[in-house]
Backbone as JSON Lines, residues from 0, in Angstrom:
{"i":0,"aa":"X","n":[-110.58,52.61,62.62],"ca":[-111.83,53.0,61.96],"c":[-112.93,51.99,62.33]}
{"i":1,"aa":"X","n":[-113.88,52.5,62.96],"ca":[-115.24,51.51,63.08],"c":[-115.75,50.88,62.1]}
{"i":2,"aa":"X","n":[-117.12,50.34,61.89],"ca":[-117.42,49.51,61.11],"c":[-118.62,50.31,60.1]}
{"i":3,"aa":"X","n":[-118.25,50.03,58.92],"ca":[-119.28,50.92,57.9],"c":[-120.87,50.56,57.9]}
{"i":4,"aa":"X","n":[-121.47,51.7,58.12],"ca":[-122.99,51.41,58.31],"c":[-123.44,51.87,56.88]}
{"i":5,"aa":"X","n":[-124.44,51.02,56.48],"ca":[-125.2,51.34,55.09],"c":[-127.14,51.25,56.1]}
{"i":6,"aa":"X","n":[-127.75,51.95,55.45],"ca":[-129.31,52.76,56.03],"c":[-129.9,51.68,54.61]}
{"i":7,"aa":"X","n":[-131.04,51.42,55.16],"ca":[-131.94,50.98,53.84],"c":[-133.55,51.12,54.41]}
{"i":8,"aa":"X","n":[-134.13,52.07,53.73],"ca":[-135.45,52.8,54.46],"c":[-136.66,52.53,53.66]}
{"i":9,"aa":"X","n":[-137.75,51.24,54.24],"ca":[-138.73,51.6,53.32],"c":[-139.52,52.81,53.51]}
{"i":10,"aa":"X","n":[-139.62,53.79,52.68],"ca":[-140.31,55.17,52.91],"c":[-141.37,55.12,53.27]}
{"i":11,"aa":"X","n":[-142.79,54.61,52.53],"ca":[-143.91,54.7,52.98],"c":[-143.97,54.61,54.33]}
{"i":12,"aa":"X","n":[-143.42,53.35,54.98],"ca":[-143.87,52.92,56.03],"c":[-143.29,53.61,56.92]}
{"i":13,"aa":"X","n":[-142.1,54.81,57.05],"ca":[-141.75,55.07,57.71],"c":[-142.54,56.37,58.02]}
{"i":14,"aa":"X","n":[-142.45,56.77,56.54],"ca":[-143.04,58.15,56.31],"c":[-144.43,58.29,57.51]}
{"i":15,"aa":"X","n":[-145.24,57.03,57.18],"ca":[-146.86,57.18,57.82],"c":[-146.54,56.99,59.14]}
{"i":16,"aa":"X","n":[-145.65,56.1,59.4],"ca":[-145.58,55.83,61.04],"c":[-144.92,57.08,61.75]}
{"i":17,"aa":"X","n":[-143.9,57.73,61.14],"ca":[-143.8,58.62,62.02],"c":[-145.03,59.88,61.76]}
{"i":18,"aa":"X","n":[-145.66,60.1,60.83],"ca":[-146.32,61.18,61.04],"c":[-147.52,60.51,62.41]}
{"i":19,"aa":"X","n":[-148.09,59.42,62.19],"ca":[-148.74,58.46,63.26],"c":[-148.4,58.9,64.6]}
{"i":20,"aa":"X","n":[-146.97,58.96,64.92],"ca":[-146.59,58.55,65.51],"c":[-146.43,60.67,66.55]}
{"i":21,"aa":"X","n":[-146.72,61.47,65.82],"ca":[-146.28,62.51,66.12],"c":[-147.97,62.97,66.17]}
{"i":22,"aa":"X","n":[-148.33,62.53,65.53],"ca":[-149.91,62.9,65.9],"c":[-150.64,62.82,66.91]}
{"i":23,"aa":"X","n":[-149.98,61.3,66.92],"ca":[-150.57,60.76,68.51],"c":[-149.97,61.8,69.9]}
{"i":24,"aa":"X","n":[-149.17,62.63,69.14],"ca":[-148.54,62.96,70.63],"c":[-148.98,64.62,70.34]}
{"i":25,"aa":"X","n":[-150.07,64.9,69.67],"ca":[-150.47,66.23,69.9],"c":[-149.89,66.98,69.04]}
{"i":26,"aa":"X","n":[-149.27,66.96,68.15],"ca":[-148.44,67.91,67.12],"c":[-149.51,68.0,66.42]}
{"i":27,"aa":"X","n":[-149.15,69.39,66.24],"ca":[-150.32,70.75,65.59],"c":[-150.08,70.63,64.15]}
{"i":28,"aa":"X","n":[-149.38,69.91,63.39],"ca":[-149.17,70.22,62.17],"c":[-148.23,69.39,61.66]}
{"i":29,"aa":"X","n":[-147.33,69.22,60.24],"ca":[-146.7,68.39,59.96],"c":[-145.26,68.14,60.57]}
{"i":30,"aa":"X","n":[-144.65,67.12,61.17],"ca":[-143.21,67.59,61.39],"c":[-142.42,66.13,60.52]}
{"i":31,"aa":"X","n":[-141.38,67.19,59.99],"ca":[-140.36,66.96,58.66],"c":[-139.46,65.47,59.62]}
{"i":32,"aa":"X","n":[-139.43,64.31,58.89],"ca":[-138.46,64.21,58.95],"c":[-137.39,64.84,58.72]}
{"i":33,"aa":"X","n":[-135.88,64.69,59.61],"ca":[-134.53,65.43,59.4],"c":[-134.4,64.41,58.53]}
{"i":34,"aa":"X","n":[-133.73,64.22,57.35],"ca":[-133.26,63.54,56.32],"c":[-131.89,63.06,55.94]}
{"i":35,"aa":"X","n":[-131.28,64.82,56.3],"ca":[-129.87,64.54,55.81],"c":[-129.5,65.87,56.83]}
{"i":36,"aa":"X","n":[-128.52,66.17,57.68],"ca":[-127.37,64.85,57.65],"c":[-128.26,64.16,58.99]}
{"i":37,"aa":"X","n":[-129.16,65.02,59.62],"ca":[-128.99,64.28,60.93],"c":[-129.5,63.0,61.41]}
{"i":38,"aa":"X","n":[-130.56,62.38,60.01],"ca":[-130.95,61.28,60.32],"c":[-129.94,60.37,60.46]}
{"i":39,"aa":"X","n":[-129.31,59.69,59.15],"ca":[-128.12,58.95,58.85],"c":[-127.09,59.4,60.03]}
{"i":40,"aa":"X","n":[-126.52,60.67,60.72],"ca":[-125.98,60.93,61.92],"c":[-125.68,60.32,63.1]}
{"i":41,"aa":"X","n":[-127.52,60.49,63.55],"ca":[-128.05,59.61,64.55],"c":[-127.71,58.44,64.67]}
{"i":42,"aa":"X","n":[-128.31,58.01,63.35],"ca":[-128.24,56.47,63.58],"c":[-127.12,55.45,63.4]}
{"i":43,"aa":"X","n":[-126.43,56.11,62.16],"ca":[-124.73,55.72,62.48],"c":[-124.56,55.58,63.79]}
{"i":44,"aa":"X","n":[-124.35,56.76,64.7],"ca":[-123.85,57.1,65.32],"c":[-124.55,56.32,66.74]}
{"i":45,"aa":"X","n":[-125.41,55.71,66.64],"ca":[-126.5,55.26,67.64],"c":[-125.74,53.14,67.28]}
{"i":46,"aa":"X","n":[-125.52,52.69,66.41],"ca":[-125.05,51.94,66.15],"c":[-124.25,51.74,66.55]}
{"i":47,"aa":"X","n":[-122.65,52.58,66.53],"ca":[-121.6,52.32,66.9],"c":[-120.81,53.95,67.39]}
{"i":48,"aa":"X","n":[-120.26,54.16,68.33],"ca":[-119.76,55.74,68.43],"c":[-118.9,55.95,66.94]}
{"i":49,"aa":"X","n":[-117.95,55.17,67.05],"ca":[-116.79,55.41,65.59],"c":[-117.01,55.12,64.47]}
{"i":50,"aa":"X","n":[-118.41,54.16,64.44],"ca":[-118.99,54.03,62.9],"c":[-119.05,54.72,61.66]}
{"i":51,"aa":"X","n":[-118.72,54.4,60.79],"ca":[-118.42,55.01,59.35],"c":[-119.23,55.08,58.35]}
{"i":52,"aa":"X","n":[-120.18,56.49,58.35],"ca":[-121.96,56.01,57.65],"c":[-120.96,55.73,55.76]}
{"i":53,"aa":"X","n":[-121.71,54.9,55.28],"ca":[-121.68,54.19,54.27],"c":[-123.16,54.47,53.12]}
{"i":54,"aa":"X","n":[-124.02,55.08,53.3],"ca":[-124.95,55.26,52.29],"c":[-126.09,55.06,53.03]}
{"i":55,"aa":"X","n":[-127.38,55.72,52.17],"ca":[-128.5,55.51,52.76],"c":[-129.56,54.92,51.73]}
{"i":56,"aa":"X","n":[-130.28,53.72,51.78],"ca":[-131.38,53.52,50.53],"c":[-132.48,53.71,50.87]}
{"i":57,"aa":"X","n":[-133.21,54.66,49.97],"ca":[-134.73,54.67,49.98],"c":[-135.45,53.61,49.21]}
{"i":58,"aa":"X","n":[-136.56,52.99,49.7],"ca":[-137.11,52.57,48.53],"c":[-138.89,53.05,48.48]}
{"i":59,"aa":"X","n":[-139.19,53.55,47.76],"ca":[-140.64,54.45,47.72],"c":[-141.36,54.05,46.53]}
{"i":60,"aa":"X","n":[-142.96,54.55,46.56],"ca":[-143.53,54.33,45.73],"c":[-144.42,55.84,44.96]}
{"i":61,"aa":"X","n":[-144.91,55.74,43.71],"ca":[-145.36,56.64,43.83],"c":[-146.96,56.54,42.84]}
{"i":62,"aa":"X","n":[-147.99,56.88,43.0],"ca":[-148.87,56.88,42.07],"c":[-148.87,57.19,40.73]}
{"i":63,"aa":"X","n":[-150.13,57.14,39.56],"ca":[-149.81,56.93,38.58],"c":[-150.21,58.6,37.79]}
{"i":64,"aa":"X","n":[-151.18,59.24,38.98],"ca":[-151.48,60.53,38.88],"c":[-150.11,61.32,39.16]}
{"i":65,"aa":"X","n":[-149.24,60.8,39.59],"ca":[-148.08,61.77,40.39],"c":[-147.11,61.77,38.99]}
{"i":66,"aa":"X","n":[-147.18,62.28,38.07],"ca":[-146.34,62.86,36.91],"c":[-144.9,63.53,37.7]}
{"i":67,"aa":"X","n":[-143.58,63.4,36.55],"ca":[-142.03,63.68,36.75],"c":[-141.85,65.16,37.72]}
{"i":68,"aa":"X","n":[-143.13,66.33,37.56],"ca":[-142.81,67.44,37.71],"c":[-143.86,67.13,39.32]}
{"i":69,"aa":"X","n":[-144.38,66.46,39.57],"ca":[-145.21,66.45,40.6],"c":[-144.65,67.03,41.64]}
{"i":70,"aa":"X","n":[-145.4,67.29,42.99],"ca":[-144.4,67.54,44.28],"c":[-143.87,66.51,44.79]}
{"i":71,"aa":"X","n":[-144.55,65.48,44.7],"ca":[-144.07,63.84,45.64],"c":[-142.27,63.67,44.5]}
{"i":72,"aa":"X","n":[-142.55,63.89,43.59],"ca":[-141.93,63.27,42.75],"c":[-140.23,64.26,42.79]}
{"i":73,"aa":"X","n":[-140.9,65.72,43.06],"ca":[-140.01,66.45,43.13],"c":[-138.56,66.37,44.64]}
{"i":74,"aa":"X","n":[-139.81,66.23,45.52],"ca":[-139.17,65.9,46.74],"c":[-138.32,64.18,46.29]}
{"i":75,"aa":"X","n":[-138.48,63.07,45.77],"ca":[-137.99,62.52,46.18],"c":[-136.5,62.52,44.84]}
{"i":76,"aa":"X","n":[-136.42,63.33,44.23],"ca":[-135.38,63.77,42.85],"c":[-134.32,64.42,44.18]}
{"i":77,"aa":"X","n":[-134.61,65.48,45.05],"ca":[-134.05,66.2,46.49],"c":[-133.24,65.49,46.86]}
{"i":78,"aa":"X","n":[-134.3,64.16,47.64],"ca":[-133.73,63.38,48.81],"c":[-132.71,62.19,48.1]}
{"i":79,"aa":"X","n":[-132.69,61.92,46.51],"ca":[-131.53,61.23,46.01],"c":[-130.19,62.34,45.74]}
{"i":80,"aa":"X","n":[-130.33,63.49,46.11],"ca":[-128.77,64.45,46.09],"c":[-128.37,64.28,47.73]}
{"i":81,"aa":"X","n":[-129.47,64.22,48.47],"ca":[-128.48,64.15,49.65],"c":[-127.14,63.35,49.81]}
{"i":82,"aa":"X","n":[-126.35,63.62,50.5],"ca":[-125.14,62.56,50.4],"c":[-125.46,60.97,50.45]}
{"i":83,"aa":"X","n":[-124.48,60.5,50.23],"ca":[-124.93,59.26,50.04],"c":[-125.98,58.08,49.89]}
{"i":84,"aa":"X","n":[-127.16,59.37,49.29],"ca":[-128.55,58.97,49.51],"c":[-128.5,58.25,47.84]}
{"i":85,"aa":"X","n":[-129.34,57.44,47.88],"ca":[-129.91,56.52,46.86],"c":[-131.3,55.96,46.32]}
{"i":86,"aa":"X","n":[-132.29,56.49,45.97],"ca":[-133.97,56.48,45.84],"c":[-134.06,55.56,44.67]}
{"i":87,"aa":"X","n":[-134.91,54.53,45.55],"ca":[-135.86,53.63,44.35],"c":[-137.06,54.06,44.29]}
{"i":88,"aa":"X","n":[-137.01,54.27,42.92],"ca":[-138.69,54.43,42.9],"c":[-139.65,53.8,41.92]}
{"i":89,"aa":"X","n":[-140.36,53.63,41.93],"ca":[-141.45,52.53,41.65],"c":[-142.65,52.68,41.21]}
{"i":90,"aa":"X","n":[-143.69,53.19,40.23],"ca":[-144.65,53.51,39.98],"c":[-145.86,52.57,40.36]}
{"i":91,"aa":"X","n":[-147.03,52.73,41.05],"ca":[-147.52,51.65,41.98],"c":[-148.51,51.11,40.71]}
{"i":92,"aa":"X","n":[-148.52,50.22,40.63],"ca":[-150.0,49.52,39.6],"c":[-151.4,49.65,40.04]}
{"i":93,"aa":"X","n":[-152.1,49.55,39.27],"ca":[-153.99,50.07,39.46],"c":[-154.51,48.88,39.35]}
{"i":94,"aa":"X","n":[-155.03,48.54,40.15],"ca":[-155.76,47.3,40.65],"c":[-157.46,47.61,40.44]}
{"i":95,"aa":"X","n":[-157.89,46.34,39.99],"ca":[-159.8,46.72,39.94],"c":[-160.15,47.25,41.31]}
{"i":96,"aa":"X","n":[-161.29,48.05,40.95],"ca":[-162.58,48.86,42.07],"c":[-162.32,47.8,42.76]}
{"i":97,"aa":"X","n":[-162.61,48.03,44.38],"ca":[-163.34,47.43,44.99],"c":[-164.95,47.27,44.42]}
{"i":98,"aa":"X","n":[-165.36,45.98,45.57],"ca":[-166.68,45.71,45.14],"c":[-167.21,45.5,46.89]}
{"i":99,"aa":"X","n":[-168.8,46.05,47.04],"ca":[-169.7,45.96,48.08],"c":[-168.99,44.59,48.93]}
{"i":100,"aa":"X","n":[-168.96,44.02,49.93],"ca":[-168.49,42.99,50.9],"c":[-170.62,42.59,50.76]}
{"i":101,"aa":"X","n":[-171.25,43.14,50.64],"ca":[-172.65,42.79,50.88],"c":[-172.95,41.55,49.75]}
{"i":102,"aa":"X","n":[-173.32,40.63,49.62],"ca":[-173.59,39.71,49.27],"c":[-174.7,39.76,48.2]}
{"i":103,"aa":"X","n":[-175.34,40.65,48.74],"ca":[-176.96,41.06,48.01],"c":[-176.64,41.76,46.88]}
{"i":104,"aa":"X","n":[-175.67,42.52,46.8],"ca":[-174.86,43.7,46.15],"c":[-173.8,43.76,45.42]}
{"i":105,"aa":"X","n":[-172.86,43.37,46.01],"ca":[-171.39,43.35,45.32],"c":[-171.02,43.99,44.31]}
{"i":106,"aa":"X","n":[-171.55,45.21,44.28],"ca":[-171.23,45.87,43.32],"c":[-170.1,46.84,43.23]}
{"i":107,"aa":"X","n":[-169.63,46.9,42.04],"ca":[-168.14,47.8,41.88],"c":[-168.5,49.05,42.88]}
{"i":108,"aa":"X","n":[-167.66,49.49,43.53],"ca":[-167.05,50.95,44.47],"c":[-166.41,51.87,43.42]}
{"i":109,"aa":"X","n":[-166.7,52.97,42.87],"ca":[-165.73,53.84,41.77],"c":[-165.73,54.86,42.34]}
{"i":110,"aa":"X","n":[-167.11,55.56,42.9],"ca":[-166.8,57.21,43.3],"c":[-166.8,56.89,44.8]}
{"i":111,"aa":"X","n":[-166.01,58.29,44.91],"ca":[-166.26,58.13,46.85],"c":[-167.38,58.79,47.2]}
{"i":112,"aa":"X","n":[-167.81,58.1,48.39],"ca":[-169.8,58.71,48.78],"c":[-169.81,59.81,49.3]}
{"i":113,"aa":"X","n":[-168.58,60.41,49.36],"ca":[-168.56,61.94,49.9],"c":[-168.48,62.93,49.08]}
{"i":114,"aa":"X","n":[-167.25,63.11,47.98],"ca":[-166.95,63.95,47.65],"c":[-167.07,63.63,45.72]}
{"i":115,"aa":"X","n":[-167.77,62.35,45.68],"ca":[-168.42,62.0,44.57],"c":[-167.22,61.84,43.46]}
{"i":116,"aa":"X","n":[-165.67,61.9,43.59],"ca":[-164.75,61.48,42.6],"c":[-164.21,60.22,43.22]}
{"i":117,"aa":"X","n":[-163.95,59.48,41.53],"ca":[-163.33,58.24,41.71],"c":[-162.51,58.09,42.08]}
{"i":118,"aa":"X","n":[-162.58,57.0,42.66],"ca":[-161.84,56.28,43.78],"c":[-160.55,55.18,42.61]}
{"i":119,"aa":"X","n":[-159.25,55.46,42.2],"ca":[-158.24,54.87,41.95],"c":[-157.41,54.0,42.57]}
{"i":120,"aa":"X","n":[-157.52,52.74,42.74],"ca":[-156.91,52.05,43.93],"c":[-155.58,51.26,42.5]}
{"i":121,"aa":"X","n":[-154.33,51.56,43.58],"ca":[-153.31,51.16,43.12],"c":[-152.49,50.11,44.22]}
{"i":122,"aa":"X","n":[-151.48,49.43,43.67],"ca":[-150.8,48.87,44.76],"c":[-149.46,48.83,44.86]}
{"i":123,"aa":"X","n":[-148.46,48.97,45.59],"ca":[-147.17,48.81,45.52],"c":[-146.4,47.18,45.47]}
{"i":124,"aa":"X","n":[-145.75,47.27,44.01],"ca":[-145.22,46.38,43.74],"c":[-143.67,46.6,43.69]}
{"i":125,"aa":"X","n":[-142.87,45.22,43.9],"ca":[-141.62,45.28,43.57],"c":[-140.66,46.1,44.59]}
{"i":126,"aa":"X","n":[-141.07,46.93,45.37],"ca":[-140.33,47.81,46.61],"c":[-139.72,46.98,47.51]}
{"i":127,"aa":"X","n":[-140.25,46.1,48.13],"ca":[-139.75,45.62,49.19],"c":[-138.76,44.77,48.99]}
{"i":128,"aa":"X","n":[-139.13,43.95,47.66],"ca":[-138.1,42.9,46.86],"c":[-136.83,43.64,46.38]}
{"i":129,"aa":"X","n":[-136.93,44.85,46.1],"ca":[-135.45,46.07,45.85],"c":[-134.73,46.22,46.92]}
{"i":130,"aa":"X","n":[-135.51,46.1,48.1],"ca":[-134.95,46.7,49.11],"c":[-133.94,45.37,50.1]}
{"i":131,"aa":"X","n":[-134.97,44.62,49.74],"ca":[-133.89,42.83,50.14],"c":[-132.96,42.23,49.38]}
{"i":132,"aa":"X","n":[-133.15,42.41,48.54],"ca":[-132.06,42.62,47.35],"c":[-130.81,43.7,47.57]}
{"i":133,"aa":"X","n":[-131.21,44.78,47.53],"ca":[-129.68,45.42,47.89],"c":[-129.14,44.84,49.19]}
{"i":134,"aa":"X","n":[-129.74,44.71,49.96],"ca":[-129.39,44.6,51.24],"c":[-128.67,43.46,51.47]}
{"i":135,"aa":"X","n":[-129.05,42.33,50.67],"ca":[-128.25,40.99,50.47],"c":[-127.28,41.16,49.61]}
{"i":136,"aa":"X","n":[-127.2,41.94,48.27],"ca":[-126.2,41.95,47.47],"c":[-125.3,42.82,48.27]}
{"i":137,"aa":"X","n":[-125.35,43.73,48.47],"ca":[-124.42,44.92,49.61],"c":[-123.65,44.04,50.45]}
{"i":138,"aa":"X","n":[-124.34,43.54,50.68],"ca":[-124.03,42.74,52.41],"c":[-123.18,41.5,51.79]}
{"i":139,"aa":"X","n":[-123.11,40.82,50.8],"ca":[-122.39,39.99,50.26],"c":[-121.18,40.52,49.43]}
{"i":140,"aa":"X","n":[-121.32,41.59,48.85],"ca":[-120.55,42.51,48.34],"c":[-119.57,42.99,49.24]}
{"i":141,"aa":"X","n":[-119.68,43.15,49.98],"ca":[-118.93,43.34,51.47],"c":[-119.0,45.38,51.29]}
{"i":142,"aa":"X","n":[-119.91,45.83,51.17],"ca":[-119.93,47.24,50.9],"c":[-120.54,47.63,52.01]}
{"i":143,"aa":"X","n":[-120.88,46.72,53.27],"ca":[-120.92,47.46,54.81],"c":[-120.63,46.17,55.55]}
{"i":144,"aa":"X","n":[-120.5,46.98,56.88],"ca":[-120.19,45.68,58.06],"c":[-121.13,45.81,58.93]}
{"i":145,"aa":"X","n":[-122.43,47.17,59.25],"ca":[-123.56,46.96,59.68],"c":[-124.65,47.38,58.83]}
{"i":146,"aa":"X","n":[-125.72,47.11,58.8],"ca":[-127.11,47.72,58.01],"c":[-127.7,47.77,59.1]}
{"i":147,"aa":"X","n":[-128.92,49.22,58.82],"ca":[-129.69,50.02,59.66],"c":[-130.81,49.67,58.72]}
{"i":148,"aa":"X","n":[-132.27,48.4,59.24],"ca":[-133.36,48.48,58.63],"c":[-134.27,49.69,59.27]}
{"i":149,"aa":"X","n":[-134.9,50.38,58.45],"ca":[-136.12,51.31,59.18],"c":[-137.02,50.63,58.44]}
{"i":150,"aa":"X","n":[-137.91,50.0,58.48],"ca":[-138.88,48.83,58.12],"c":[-139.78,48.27,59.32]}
{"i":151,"aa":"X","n":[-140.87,48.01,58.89],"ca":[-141.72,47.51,59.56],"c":[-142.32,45.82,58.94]}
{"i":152,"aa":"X","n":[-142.16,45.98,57.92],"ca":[-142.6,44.66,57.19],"c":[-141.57,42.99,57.8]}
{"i":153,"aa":"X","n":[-142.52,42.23,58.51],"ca":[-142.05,41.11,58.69],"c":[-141.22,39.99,57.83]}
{"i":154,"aa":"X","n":[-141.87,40.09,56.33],"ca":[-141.27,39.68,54.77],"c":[-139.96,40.28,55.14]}
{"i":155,"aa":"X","n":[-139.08,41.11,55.49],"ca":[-137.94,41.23,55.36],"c":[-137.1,39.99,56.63]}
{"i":156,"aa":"X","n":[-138.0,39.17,57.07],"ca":[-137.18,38.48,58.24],"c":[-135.97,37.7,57.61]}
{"i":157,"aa":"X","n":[-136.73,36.8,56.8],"ca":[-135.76,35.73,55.95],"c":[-134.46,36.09,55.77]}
{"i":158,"aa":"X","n":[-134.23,37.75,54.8],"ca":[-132.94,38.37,54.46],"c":[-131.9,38.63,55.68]}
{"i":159,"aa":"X","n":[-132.59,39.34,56.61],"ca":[-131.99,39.57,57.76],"c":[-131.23,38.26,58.54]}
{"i":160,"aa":"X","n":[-132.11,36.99,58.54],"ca":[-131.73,36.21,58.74],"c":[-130.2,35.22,57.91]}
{"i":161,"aa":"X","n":[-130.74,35.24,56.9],"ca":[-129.77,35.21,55.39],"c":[-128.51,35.51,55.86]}
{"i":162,"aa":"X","n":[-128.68,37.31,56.22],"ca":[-127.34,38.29,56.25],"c":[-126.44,38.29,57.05]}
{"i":163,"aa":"X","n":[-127.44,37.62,58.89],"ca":[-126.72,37.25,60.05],"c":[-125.91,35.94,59.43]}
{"i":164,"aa":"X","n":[-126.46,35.06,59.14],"ca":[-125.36,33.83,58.56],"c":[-124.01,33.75,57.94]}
{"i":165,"aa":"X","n":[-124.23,34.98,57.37],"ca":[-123.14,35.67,56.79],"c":[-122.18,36.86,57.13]}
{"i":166,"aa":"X","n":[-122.01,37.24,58.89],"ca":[-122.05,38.07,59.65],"c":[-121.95,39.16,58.76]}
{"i":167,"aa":"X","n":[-123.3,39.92,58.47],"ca":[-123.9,40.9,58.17],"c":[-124.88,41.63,59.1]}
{"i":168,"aa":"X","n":[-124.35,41.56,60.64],"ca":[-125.69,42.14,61.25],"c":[-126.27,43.37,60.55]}
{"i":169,"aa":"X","n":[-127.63,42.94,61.28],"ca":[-128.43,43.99,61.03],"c":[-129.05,44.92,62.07]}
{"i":170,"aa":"X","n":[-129.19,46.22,62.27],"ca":[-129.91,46.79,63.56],"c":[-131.42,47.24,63.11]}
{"i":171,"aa":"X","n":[-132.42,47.02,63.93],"ca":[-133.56,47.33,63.34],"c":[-134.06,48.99,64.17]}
{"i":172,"aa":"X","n":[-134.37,49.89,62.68],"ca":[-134.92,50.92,63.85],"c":[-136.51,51.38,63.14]}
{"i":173,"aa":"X","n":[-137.03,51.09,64.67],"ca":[-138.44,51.69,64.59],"c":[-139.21,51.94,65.72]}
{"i":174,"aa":"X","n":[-139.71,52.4,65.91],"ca":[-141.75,52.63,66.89],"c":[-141.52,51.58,68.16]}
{"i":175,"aa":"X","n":[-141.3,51.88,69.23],"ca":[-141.59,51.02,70.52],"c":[-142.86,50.64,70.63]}
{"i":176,"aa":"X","n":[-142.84,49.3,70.57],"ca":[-144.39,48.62,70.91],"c":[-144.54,47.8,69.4]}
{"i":177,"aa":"X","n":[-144.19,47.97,68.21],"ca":[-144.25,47.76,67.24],"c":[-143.54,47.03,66.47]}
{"i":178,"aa":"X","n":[-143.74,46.03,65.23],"ca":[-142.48,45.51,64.42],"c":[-142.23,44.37,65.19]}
{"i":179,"aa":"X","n":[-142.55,43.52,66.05],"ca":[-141.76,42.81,67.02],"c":[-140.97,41.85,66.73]}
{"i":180,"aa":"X","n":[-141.77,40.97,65.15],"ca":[-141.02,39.84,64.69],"c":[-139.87,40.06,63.82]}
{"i":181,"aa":"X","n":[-139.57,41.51,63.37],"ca":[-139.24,41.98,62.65],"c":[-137.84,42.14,63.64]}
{"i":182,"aa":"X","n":[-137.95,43.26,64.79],"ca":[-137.27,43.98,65.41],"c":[-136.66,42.26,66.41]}
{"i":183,"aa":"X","n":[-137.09,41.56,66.19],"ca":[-136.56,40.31,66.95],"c":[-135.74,39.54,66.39]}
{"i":184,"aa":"X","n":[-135.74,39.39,64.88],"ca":[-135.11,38.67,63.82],"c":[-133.6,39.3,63.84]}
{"i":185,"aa":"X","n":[-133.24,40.79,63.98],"ca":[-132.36,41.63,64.16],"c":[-131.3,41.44,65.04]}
{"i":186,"aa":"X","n":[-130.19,41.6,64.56],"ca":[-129.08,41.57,65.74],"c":[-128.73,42.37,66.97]}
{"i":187,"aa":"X","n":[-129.55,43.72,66.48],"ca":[-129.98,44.69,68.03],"c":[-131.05,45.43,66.85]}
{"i":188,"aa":"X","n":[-131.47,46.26,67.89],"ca":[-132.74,47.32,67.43],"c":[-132.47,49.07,68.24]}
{"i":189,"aa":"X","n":[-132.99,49.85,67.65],"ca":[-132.91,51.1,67.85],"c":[-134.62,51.62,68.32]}
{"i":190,"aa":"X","n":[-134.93,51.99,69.34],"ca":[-136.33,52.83,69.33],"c":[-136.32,54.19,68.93]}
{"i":191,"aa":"X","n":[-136.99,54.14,67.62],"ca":[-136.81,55.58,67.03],"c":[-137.43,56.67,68.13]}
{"i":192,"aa":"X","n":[-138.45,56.07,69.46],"ca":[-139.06,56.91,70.38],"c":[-138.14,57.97,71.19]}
{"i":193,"aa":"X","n":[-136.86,57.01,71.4],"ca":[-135.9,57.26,72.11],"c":[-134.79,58.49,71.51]}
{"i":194,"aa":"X","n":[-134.93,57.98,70.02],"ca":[-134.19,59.42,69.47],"c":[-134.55,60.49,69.11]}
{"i":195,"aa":"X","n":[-135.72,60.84,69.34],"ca":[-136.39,61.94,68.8],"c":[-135.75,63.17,69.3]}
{"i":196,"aa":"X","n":[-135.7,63.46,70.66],"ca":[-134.83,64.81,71.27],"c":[-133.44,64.78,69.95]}
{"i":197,"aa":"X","n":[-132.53,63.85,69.99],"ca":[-131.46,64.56,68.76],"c":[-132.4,64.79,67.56]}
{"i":198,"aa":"X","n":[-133.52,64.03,66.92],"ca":[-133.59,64.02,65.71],"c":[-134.22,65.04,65.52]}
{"i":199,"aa":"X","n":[-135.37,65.89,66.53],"ca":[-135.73,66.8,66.15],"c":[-135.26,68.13,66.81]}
{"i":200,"aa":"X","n":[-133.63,67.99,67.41],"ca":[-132.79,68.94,67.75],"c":[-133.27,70.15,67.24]}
């Protein structure tokens, strides 16, 4: 039996980069991440041929307008039934207006100058710290023998680093050209560019 892979996905960042990332290449409209099975599939399977997928973690955020019955909210209730799927979620905090950068001015920003409704600026807290956290407790727990980061955030170097000390490699998958200190800290890396023909089989 190969070696058990556990997935740990920060969503946002993946979510925006690949739509980014499909835009840039001329797509007419939205395209879905595959989620289940064929993401976790892939990338198991891109890791090691005989690898043994082990779970997948989301960690996401969500606004304060986005109520239990919402669509964001609904979709991500979905993507915690997939198999071995697991969703953190996180309600983002509301941070003061911006204010003018003009000196003369500086005055609070509330409505937008276009469409004349206020402007709610929130921020995501606590996500990324969930997500280094499992990943170290897991990984010390001995509940995988590889982890698959899909992350872009450099703040996750330290853990990764942490986890190699503790032979916990880690494989990093994301965006060619992108992530570098991130995707360097890693014990190998995956170019999600490269999998797209299976992923969007």
């Amino acid at each position: 039996m190969g070696p058990r892979v556990k997935i740990f996905i920060d969503f946002w960042s993946f979510q925006l980069s690949w739509n980014e990332y499909h835009a840039h290449r001329g797509a007419g409209g939205t395209v879905r991440i595959p989620w289940a099975p064929r993401l976790y599939e892939v990338l198991v399977g891109t890791v090691q041929e005989d690898a043994v997928y082990a779970g997948t973690h989301v960690y996401a955020s969500y606004g304060p307008d986005q109520p239990k019955g919402s669509k964001l909210r609904r979709f991500f209730n979905v993507l915690d039934g997939f198999t071995g799927y697991d969703v953190f979620l996180k309600e983002r905090s509301p941070v003061s207006p911006a204010r003018c950068p003009n000196a003369d001015c500086h005055k609070l920003i509330t409505l937008c100058p276009h469409c004349q409704r206020s402007i709610q600026r929130t921020v995501e807290k606590g996500v990324d710290t969930a997500l280094v956290t499992d990943m170290i407790r897991f990984g010390i727990d001995e509940h995988y023998d590889r982890a698959v980061l899909v992350a872009a955030d450099a703040d996750h170097v330290p853990a990764v680093r942490f986890l190699a000390s503790r032979a916990r490699h880690v494989t990093h998958a994301w965006f060619r050209g992108q992530s570098n200190e991130l995707r360097n800290a890693c014990w190998s890396h995956i170019h999600l560019d490269d999998l797209m023909p299976q992923l969007l089989r």
